[in-house]
C-alpha positions as CSV (number, residue, x, y, z in Angstrom):
1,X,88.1,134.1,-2.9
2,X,88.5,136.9,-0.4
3,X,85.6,134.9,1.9
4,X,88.0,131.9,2.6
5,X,90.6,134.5,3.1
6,X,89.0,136.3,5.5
7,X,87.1,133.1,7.2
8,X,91.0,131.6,7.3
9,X,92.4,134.4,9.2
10,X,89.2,134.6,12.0
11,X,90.1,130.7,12.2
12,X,93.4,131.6,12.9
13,X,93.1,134.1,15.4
14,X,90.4,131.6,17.1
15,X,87.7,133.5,16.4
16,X,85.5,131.4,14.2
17,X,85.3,127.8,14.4
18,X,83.4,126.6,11.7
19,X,82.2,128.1,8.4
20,X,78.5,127.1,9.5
21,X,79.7,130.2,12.1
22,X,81.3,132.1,9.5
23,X,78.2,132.2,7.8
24,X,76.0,132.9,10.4
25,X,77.6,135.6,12.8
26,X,80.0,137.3,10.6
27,X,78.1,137.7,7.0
28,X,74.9,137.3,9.0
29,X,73.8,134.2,5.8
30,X,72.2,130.9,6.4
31,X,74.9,128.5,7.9
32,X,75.5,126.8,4.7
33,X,76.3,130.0,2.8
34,X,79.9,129.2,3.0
35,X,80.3,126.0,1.4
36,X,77.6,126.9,-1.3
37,X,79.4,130.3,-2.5
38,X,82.7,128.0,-2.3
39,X,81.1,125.0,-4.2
40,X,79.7,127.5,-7.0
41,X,82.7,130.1,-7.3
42,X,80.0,132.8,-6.7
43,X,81.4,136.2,-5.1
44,X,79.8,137.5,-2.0
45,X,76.8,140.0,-2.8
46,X,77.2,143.9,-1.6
47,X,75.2,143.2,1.3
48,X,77.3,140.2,2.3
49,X,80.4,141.9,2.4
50,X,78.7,145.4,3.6
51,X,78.0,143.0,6.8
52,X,80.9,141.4,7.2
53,X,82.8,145.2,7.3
54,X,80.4,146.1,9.7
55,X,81.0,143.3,12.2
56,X,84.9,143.3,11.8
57,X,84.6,147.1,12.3
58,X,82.8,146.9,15.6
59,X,85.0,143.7,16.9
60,X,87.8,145.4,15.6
61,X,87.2,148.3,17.8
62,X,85.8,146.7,20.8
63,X,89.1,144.3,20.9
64,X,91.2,147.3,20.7
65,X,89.4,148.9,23.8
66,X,89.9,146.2,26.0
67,X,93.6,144.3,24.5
68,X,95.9,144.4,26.9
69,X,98.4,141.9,25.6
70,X,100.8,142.2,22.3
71,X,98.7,139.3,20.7
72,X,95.2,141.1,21.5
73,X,96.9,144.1,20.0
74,X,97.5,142.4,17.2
75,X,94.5,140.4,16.3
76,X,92.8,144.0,16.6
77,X,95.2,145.4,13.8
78,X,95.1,142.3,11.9
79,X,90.7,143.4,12.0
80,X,91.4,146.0,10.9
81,X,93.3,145.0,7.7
82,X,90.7,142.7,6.9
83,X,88.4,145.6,7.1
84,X,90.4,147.3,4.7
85,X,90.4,144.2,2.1
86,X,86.4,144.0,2.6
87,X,86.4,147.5,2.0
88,X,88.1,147.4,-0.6
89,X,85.9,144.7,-2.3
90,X,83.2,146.8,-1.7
91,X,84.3,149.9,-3.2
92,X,84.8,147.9,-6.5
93,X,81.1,146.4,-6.6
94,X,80.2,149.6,-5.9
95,X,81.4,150.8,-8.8
């Protein structure tokens, strides 16, 4: 399921702790949107993942402005991939 993907990857890069935070800040859902999309195999929505493109977009860019280090660099570029897989996703509920 490209949500655990992409809520593994934040976890990774220590930018989510929780999926109650996943839910909330990234696909902007209830907190226990996570663990019931999980639970019921159900794919995220157009809006979900329209939100969650949004907000890696504009982390993505506001990491890159400031990253200073090879890992900051890095987690920005590694955003922006997982832009591209949410895009992606999108583009193929789109049509």
């Amino acid at each position: 399921m490209l949500l655990e993907v992409i809520y593994g990857e934040l976890r990774d890069m220590w930018m989510v702790e929780s999926q109650y935070e996943f839910s909330r800040f990234w696909l902007g859902q209830s907190r226990s949107y996570m663990s019931c999309a999980k639970a019921r195999q159900r794919p995220p929505s157009l809006l979900v993942l329209m939100r969650l493109s949004q907000r890696l977009a504009s982390i993505s860019a506001k990491y890159a402005a400031v990253a200073t280090t090879e890992m900051e660099v890095a987690n920005a570029h590694k955003l922006r991939e997982l832009n591209g897989m949410v895009g992606e996703a999108v583009g193929q509920q789109a049509a």
